[in-house]
ZADO-1210 file (C-alpha; in nm, 4 decimals, padded with zeros to 6 digits):
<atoms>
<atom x="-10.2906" y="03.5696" z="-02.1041" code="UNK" pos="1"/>
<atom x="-10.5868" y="03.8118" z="-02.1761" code="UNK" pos="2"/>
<atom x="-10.5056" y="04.1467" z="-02.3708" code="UNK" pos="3"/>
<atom x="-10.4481" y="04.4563" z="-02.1562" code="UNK" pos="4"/>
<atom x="-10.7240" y="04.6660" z="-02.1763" code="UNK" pos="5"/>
<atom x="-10.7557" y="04.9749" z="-02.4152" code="UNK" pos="6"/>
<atom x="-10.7243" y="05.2374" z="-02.1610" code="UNK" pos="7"/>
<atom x="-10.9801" y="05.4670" z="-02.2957" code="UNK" pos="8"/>
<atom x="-11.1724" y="05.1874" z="-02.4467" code="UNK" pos="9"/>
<atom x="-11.4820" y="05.2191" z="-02.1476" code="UNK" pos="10"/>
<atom x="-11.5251" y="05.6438" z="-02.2107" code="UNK" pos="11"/>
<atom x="-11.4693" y="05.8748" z="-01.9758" code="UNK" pos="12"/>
<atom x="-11.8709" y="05.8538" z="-01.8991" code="UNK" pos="13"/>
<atom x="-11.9303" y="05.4375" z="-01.8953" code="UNK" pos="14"/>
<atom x="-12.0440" y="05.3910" z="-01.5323" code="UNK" pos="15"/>
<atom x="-12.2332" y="05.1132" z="-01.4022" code="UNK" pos="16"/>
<atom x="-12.4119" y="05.3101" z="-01.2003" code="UNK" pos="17"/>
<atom x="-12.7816" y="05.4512" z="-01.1799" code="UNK" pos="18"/>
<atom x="-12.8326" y="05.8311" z="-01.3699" code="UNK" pos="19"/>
<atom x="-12.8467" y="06.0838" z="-01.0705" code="UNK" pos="20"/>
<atom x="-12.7119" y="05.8667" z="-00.7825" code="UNK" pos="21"/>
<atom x="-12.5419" y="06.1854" z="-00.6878" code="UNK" pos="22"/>
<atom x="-12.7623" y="06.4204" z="-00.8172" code="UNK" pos="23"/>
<atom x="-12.7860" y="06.7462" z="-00.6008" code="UNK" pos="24"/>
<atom x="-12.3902" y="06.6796" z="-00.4692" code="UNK" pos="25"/>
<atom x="-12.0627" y="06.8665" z="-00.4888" code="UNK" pos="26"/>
<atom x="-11.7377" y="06.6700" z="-00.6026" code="UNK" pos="27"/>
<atom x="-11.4156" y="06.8875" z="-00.5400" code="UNK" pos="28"/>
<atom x="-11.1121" y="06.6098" z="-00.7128" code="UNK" pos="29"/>
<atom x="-10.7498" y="06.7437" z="-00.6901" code="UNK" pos="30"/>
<atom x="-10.5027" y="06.6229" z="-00.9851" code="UNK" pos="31"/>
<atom x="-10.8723" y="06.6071" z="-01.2148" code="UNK" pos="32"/>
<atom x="-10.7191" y="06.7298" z="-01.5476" code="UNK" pos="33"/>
<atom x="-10.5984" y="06.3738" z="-01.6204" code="UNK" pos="34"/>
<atom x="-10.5579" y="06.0207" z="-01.5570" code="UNK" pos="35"/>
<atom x="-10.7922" y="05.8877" z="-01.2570" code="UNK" pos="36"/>
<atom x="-10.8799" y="06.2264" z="-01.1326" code="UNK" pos="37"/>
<atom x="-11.0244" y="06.3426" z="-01.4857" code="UNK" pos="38"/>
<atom x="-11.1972" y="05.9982" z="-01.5140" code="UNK" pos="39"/>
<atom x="-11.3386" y="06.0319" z="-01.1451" code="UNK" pos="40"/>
<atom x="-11.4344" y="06.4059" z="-01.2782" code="UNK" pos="41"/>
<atom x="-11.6402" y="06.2618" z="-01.5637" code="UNK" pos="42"/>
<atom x="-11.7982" y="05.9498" z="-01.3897" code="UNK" pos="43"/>
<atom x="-11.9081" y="06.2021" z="-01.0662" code="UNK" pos="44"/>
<atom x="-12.0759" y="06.4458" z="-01.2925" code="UNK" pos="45"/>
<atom x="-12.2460" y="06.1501" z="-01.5037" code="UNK" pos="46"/>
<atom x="-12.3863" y="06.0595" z="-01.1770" code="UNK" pos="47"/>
<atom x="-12.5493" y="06.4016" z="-01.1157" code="UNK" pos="48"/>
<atom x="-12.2790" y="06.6103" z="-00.9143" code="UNK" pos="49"/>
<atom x="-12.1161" y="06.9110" z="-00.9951" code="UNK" pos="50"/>
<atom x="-11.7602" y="06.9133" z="-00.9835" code="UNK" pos="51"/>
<atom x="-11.4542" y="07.1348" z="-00.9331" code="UNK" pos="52"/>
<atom x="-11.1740" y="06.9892" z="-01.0722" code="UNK" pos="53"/>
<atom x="-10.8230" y="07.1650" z="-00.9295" code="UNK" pos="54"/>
<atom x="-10.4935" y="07.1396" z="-01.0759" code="UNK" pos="55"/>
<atom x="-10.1630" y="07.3505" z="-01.1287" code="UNK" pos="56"/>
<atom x="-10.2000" y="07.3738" z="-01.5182" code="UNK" pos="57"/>
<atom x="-10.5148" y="07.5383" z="-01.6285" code="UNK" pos="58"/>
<atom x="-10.5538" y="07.3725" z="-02.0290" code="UNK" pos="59"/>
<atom x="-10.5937" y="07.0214" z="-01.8731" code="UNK" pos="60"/>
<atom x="-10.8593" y="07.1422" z="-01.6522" code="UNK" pos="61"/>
<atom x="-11.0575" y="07.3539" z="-01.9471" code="UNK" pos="62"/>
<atom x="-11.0376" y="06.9986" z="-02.1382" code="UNK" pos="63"/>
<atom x="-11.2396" y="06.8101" z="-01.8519" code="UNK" pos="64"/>
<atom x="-11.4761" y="07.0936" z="-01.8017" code="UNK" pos="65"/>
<atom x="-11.5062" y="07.1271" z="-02.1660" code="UNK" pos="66"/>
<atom x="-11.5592" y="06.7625" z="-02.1916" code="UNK" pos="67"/>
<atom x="-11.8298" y="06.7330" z="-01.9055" code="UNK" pos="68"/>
<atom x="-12.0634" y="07.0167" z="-02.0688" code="UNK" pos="69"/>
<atom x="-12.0138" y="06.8690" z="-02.4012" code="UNK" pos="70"/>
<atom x="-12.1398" y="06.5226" z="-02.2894" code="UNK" pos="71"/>
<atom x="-12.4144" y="06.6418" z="-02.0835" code="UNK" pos="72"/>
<atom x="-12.4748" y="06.9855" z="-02.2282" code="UNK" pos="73"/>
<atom x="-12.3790" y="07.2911" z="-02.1183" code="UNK" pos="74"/>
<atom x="-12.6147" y="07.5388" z="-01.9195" code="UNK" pos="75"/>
<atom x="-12.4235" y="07.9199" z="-01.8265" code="UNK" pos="76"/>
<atom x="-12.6300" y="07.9516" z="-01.5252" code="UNK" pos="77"/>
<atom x="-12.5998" y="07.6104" z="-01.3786" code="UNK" pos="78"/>
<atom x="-12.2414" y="07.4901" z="-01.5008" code="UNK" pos="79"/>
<atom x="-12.1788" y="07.0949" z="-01.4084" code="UNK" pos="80"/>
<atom x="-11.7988" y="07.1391" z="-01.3706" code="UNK" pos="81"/>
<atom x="-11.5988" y="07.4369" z="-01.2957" code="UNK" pos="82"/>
<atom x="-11.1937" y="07.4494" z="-01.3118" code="UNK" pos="83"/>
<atom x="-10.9596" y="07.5931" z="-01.0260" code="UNK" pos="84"/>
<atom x="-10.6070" y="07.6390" z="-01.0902" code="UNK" pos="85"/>
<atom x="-10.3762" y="07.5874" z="-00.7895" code="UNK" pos="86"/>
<atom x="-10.1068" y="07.3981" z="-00.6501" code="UNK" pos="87"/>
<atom x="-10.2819" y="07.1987" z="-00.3568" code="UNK" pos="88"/>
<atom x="-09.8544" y="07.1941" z="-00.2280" code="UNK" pos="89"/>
<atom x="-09.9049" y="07.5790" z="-00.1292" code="UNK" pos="90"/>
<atom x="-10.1699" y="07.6256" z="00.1436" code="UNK" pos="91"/>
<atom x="-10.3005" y="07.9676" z="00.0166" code="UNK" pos="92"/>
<atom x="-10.3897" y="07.8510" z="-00.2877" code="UNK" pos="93"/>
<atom x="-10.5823" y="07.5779" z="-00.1738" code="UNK" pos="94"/>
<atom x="-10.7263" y="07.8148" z="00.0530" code="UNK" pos="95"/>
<atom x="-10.8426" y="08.0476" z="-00.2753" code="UNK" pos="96"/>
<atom x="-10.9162" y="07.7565" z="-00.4595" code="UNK" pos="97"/>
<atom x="-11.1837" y="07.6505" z="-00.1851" code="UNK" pos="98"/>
<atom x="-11.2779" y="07.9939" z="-00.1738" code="UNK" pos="99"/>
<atom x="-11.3649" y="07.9999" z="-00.5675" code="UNK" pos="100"/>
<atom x="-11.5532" y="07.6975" z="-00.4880" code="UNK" pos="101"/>
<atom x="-11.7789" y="07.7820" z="-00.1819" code="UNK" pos="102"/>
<atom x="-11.8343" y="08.1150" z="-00.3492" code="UNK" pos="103"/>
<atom x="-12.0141" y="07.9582" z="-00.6714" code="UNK" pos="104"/>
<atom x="-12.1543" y="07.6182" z="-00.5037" code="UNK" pos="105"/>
<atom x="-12.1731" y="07.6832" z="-00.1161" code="UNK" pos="106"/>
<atom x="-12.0368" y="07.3561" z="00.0166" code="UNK" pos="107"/>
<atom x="-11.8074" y="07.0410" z="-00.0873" code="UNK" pos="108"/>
<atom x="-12.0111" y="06.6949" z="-00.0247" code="UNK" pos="109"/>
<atom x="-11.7136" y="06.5186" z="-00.1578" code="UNK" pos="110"/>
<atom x="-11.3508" y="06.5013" z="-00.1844" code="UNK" pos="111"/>
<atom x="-11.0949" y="06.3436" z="-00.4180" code="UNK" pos="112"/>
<atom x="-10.7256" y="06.3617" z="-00.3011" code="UNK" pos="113"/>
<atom x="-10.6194" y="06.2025" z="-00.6366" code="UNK" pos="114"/>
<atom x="-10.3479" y="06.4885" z="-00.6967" code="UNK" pos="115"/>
<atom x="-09.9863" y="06.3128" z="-00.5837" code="UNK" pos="116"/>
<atom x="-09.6531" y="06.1488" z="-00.7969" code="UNK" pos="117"/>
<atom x="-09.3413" y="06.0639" z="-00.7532" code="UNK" pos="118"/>
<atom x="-09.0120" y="05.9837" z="-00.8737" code="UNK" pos="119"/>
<atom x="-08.8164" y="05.5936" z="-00.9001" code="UNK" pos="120"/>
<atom x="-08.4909" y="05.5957" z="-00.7049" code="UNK" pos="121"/>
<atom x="-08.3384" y="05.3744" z="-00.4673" code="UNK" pos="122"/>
<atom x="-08.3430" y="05.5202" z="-00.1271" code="UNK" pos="123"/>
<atom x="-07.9794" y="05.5583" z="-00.0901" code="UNK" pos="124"/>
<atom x="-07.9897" y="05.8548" z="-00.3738" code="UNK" pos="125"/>
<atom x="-08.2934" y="06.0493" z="-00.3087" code="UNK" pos="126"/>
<atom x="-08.1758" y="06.3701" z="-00.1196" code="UNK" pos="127"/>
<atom x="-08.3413" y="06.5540" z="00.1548" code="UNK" pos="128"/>
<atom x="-08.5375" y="06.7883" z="-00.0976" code="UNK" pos="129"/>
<atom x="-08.6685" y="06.5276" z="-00.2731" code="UNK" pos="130"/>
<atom x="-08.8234" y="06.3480" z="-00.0446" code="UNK" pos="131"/>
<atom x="-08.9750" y="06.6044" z="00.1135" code="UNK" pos="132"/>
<atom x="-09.0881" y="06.6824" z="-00.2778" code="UNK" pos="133"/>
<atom x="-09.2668" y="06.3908" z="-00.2846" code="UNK" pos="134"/>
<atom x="-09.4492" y="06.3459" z="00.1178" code="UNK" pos="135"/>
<atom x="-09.5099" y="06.7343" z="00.0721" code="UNK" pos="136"/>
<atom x="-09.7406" y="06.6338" z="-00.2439" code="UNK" pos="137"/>
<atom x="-09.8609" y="06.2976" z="-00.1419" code="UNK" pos="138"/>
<atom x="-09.9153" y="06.3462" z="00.2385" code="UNK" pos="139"/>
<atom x="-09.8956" y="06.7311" z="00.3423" code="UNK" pos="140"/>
<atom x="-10.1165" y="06.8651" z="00.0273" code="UNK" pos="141"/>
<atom x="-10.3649" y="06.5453" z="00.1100" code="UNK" pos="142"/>
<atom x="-10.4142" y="06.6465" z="00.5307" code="UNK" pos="143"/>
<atom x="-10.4388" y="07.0173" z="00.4529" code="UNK" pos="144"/>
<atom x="-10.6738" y="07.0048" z="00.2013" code="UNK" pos="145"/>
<atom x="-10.9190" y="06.7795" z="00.3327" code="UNK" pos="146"/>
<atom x="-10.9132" y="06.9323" z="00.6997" code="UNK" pos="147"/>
<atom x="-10.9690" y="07.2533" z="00.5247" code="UNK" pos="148"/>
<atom x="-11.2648" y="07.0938" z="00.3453" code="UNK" pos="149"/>
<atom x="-11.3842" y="06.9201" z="00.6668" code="UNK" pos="150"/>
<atom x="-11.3363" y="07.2560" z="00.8487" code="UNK" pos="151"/>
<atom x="-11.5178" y="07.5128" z="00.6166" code="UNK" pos="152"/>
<atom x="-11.8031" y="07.2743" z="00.4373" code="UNK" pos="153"/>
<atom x="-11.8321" y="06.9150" z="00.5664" code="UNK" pos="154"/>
<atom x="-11.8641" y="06.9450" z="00.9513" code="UNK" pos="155"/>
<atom x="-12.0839" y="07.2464" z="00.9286" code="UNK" pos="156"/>
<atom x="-12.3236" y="07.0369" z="00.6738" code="UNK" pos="157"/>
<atom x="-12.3035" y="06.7637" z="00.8518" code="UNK" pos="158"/>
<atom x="-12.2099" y="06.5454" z="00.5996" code="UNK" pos="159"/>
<atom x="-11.9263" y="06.4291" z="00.3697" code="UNK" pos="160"/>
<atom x="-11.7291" y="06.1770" z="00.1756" code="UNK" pos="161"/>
<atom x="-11.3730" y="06.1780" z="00.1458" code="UNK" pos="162"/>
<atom x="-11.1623" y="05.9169" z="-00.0751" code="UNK" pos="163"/>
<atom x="-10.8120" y="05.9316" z="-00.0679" code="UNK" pos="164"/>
<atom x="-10.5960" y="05.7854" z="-00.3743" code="UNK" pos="165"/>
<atom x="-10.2539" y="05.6084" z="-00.2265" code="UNK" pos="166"/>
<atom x="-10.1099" y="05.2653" z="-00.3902" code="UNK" pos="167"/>
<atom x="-10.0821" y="04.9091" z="-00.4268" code="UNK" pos="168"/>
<atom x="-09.8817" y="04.6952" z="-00.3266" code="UNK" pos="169"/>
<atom x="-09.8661" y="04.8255" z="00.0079" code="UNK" pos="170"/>
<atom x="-09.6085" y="04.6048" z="00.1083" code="UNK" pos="171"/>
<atom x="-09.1988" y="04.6896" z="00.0091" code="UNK" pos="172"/>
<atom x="-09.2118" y="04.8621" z="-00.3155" code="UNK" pos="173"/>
<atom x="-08.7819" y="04.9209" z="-00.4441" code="UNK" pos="174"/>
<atom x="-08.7674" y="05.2681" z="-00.5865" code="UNK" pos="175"/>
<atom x="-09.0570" y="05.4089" z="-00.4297" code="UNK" pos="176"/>
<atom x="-08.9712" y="05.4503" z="-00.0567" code="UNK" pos="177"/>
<atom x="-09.0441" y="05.8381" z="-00.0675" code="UNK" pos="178"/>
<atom x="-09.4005" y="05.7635" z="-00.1859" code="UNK" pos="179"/>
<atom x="-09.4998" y="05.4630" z="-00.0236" code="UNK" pos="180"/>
<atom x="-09.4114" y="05.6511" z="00.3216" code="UNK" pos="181"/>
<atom x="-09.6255" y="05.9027" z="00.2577" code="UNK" pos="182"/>
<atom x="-09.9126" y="05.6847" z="00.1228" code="UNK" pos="183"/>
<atom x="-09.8620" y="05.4403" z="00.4099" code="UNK" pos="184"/>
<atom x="-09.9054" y="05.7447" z="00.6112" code="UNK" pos="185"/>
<atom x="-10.2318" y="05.8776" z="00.4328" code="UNK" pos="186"/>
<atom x="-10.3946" y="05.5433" z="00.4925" code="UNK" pos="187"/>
<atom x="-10.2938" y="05.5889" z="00.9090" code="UNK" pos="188"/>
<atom x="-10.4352" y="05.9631" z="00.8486" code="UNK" pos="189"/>
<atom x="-10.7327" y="05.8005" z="00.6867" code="UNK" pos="190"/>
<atom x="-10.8436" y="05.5932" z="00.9851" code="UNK" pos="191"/>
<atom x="-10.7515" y="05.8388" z="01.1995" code="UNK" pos="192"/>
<atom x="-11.0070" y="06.0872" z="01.0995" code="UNK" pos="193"/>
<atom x="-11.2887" y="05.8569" z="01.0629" code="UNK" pos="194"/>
<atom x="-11.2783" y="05.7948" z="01.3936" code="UNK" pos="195"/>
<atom x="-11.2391" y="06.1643" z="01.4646" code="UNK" pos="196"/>
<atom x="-11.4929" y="06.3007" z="01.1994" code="UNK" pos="197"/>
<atom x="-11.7963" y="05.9749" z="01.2526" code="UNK" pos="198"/>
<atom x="-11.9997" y="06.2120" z="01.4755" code="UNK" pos="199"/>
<atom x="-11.9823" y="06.4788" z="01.1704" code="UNK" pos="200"/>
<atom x="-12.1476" y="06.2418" z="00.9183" code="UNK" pos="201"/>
<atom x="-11.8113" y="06.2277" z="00.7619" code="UNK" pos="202"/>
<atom x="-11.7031" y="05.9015" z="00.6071" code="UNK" pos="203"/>
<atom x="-11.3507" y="05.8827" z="00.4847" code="UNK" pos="204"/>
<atom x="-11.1778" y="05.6088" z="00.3186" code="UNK" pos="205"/>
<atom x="-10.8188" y="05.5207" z="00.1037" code="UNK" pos="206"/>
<atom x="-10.8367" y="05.3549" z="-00.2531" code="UNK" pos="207"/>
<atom x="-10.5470" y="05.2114" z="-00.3205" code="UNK" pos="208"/>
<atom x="-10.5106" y="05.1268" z="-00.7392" code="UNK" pos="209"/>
<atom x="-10.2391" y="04.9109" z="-00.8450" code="UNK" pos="210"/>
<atom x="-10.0722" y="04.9556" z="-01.1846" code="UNK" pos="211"/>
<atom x="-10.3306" y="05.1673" z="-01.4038" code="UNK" pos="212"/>
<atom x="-10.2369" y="05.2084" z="-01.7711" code="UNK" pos="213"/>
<atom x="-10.2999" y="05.5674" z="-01.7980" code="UNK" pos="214"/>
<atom x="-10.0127" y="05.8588" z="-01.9956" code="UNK" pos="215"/>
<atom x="-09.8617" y="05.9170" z="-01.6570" code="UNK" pos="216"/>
<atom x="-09.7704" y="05.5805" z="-01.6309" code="UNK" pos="217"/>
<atom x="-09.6673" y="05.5276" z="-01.9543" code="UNK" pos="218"/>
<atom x="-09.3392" y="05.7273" z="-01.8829" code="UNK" pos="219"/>
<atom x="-09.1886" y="05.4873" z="-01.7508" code="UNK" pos="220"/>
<atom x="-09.1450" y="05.3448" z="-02.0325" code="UNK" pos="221"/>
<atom x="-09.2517" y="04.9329" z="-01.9312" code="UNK" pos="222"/>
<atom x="-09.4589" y="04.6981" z="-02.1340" code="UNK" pos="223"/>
<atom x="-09.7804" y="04.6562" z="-02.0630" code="UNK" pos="224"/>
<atom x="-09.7577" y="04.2606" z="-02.1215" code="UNK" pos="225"/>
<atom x="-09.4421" y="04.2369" z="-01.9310" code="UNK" pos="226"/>
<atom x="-09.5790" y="04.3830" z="-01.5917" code="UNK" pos="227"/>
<atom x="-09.9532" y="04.2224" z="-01.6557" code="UNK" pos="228"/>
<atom x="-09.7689" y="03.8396" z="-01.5804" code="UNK" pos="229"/>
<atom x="-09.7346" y="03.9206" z="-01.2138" code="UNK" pos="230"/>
<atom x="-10.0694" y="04.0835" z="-01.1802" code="UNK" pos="231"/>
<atom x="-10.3334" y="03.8327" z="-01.0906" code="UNK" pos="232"/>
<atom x="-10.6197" y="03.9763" z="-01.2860" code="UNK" pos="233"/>
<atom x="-10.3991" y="03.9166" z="-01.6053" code="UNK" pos="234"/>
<atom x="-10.4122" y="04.3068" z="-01.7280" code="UNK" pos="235"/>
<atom x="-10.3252" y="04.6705" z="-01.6431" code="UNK" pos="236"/>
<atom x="-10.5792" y="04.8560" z="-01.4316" code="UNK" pos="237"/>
<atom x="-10.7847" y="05.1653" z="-01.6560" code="UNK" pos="238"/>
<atom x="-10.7895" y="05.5370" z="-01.4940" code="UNK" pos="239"/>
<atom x="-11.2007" y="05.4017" z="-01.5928" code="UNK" pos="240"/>
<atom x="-11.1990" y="05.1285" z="-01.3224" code="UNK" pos="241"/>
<atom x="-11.0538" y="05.3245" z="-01.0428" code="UNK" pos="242"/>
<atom x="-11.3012" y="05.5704" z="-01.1319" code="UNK" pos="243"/>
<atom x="-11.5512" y="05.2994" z="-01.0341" code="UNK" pos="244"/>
<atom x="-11.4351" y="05.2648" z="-00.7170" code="UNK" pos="245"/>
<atom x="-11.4135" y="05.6538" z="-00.6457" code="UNK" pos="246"/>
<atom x="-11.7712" y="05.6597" z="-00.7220" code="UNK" pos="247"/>
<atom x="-11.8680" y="05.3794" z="-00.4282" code="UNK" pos="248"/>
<atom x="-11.7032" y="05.5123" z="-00.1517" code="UNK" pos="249"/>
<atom x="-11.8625" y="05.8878" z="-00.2548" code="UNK" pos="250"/>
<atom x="-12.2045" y="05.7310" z="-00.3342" code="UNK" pos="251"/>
<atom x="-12.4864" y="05.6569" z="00.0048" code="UNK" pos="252"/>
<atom x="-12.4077" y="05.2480" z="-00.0918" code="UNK" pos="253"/>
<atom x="-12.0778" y="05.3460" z="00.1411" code="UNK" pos="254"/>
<atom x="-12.2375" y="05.5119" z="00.4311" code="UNK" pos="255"/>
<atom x="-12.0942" y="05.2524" z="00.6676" code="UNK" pos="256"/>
<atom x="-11.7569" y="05.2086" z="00.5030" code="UNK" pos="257"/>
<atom x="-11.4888" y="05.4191" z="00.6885" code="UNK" pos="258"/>
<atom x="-11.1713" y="05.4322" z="00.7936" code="UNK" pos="259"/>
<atom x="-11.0786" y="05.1679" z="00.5165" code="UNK" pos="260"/>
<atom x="-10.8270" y="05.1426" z="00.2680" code="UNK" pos="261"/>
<atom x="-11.0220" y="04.9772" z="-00.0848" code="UNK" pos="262"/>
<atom x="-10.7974" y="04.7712" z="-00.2866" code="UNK" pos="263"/>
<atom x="-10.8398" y="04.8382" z="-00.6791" code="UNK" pos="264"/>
<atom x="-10.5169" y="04.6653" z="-00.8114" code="UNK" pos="265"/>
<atom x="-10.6462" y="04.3427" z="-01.0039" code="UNK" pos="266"/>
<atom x="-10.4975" y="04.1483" z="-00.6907" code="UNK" pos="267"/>
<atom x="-10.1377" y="04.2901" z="-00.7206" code="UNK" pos="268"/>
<atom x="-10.1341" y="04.3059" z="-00.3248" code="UNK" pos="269"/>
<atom x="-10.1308" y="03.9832" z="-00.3377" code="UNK" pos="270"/>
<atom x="-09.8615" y="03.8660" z="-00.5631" code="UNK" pos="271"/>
<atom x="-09.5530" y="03.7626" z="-00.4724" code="UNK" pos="272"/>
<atom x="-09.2901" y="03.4523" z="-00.6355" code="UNK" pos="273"/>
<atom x="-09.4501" y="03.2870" z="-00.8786" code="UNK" pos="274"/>
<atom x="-09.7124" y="03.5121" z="-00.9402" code="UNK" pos="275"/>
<atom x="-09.7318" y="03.4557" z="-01.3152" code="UNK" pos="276"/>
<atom x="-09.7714" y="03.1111" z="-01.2184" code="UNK" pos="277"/>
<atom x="-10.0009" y="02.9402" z="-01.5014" code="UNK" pos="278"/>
<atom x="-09.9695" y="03.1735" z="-01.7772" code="UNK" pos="279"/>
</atoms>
């Protein structure tokens, strides 16, 4: 079976993209101070656009910013990356945060709804708070700040790309039926206002990832070899991969992808008895 890949072993910058595909853009990616969201932050300013990365804790944030203008050198008057502290669960902070970020950069070409989480429990024992803990993250946070977006920046402009993290497997998932109701949801959102938001130049899409080895999902305390046997691919996803993916369906290659939900899970969507079938 092939080794599961050093997580950080790509770089926060590795992108097998062209310099300055997004030159001249604005990224705004919730949940950006680690994980996928701070790898999506890095790749997205490689690429040429500036990028406000949002999040409730502020030292996280400082680290990505910190880490973008070290890489590709920082200039006070024209800062690549700028951090926003808020909780995108309370609707007038997302409303300042957007604020902070029209006020320095004038518009938001693209979104990142990477910010979500949740909890493993089987259904009969999660209580009324905490589901609604876990949808208000994953699917209230995710419509309000991208109509919000839409609303003040991208329908105005004309023009924007929206990619909205969920999960794979979409099919049953035991222990996660809080979350995978609200990311099920996300994805109906998803099409929903692609077919709403076309005329707008607005092209919005889901990414699903499967299992990605970043901290986060290191608390739950699994082996990396263990759950790599059911996933086709042989190996753990990296937060550098996804990243990848983010960067297609914000990039012009993806102009006529929308309303779709991209699959970035090694095949995991796939699997089912017998899956480690051959190794």
């Amino acid at each position: 079976m092939p080794i599961t890949p050093d997580p950080l072993a790509a770089g926060p910058f590795a992108s097998a993209y062209a310099p300055g595909l997004l030159e001249g853009k604005v990224a705004l990616v919730t949940g950006g101070g680690s994980g996928i969201g701070r790898a999506a932050a890095c790749q997205l300013a490689a690429l040429g656009a500036r990028v406000a990365v949002v999040g409730r804790r502020p030292e996280p944030l400082a680290g990505v910013v910190d880490a973008i203008h070290a890489h590709l050198g920082a200039d006070p008057g024209q800062p690549q990356a700028m951090a926003v502290s808020a909780d995108v669960r309370e609707t007038e902070q997302v409303d300042r945060a957007l604020d902070e970020v029209l006020g320095a950069w004038d518009r938001v070409d693209i979104l990142v709804n990477n910010a979500g989480g949740q909890f493993v429990s089987p259904a009969e024992a999660i209580s009324y708070n905490g589901f609604r803990a876990v949808t208000r993250l994953n699917l209230d946070a995710t419509w309000y700040v991208t109509v919000q977006v839409a609303v003040r920046s991208m329908i105005p402009h004309g023009y924007g790309k929206v990619v909205s993290v969920v999960m794979s497997p979409r099919r049953a998932m035991p222990g996660m039926s809080h979350s995978s109701a609200a990311r099920a949801a996300v994805e109906s959102l998803t099409r929903t206002l692609a077919v709403e938001w076309g005329r707008h130049g607005i092209r919005i899409n889901a990414l699903a990832p499967g299992i990605i080895h970043t901290e986060a999902w290191k608390r739950y305390g699994l082996q990396p070899a263990d759950v790599a046997r059911v996933i086709p691919a042989g190996a753990l996803g990296t937060a550098e991969q996804v990243a990848d993916s983010i960067v297609f369906l914000s990039a012009p290659a993806s102009d006529y992808v929308t309303g779709a939900t991209l699959l970035c899970d090694g095949g995991l969507d796939q699997t089912g008895p017998g899956a480690d079938w051959g190794r």
